[in-house]
Steps between C-alpha positions, in 0.01 A plus 500: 500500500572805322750763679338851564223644764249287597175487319187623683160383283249716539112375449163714590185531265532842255188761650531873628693420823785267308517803175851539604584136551364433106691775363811367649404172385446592114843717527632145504461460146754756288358707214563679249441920484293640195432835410147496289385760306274688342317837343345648717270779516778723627750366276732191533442301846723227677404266775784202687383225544663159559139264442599433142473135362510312174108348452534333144725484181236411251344760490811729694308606819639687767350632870571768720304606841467867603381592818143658512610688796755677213481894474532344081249251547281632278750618215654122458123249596386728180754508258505281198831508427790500726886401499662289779866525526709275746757683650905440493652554823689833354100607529472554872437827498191452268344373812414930697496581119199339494377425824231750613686851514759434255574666218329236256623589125650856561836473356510147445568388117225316354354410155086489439379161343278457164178467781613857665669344811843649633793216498777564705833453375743251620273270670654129550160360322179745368141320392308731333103343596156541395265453814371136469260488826514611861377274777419641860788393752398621786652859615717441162363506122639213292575641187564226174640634196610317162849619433552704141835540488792343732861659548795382713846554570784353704533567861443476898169518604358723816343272700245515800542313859381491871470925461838567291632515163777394348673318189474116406815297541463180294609187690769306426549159556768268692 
């Protein structure tokens, strides 16, 4: 028996009375933090989001889910091009940069890409993607894009769980 608090399981059927109950439950599962982006009418936009997943390597397809409920809904279900980059844990304060009354690009460094999108600078990993297809997911858009360019670096991701942030520690065995 493993040492620690005891462990309470919690089971009831996801609807409208349990919302908060389901939300807890998928905080279980740690993700990573993006910031996507792309040009906007107004100039560059950014959205967070942590629904980011690998779909295929052959051909490189990557998704991402924005909330239709967004304020930037529109800007990002539309746009054919967009960049996602994951976030290093020296990025925290990317998150109000971007969140909905941040200060989005003002002041932050950032390159545009051959397709007109703005790249941020520093970013532990950047795919530059065409839109593939979007699927209806409910109050979310699922958004599939084929990756044109891929960039990495060394580093500690930001990472997402049960309503905080915070870096990856790799484990270590014995």
């Amino acid at each position: 028996m493993a040492d620690g608090p005891a462990m309470q399981d919690v089971t009831f059927t996801p609807d409208a009375d349990n919302a908060r109950a389901f939300r807890d439950a998928l905080g279980r599962f740690a993700t990573g933090i993006t910031v996507v982006t792309c040009a906007g009418a107004d100039g560059p936009a950014g959205f967070t989001a942590n629904s980011f997943a690998a779909v295929s390597l052959d051909p490189p397809l990557v998704l991402w889910s924005p909330a239709k409920s967004s304020s930037r809904f529109v800007v990002f279900a539309g746009a054919r091009h967009y960049s996602i980059h994951v976030l290093d844990e020296a990025h925290a304060g990317w998150l109000n940069r971007f969140s909905r009354t941040g200060e989005g690009f003002h002041g932050l460094s950032h390159e545009i890409t051959p397709e007109g999108i703005p790249a941020i600078h520093g970013a532990l990993a950047r795919f530059d993607c065409e839109q593939h297809a979007t699927h209806d997911g409910g109050d979310h858009l699922i958004v599939v894009g084929r990756v044109l360019r891929a960039s990495y670096r060394t580093g500690t991701p930001l990472v997402f769980s049960q309503g905080a942030y915070g870096a990856f520690t790799p484990y270590t065995p014995g």
